[in-house]
C-alpha positions in Angstrom: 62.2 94.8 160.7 63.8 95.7 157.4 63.6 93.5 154.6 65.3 93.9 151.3 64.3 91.8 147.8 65.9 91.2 144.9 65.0 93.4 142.1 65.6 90.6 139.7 67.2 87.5 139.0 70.6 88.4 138.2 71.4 91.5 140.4 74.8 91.9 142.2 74.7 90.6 145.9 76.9 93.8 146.5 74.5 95.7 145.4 71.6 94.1 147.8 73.8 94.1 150.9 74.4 98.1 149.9 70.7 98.3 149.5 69.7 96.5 153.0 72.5 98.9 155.3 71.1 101.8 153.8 67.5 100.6 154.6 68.9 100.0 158.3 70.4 103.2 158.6 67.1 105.1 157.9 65.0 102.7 160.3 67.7 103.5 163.4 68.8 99.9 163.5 72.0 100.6 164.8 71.3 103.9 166.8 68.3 101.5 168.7 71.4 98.3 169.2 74.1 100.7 170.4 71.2 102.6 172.8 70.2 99.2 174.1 74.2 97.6 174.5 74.2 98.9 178.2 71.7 100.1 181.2 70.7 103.3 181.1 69.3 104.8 184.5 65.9 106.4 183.9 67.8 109.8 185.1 70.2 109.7 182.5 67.2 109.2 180.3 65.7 112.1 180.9 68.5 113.7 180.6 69.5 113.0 176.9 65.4 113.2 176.0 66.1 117.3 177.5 69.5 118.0 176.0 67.7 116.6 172.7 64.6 118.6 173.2 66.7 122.0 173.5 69.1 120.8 170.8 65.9 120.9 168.4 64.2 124.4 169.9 67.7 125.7 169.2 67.6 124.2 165.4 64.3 125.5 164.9 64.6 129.0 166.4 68.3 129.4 164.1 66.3 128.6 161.3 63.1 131.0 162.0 66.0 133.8 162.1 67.6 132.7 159.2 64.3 132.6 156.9 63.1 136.3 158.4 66.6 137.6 157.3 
């Protein structure tokens, strides 16, 4: 749950709502509501767990050549 207070008794309420959707986009709020929105088969799944699994062995294994060059 992310919860935002105000630094003090006279700042902006722009300035708070900024504060609170940047809070939510580093806890995954809206990544975890758009992920739950519809049904996912347990196939499909395992399926995006994989492709995100080799996405990251690909990341890490560019970046093990690059620092070696």
């Amino acid at each position: 749950m992310v919860k935002v207070t105000a630094k003090g008794p006279h700042e902006n309420f722009r300035k708070l709502l900024r504060r609170f959707k940047k809070a939510c986009d580093n806890a995954g709020v809206m990544r975890e509501i758009k992920r739950r929105a519809y049904y996912e088969k347990p196939s499909d799944k395992r399926r995006r767990e994989r492709r995100r699994q080799v996405r990251e062995a690909q990341k890490k294994l560019r970046e093990e050549s690059q620092s070696q060059s």
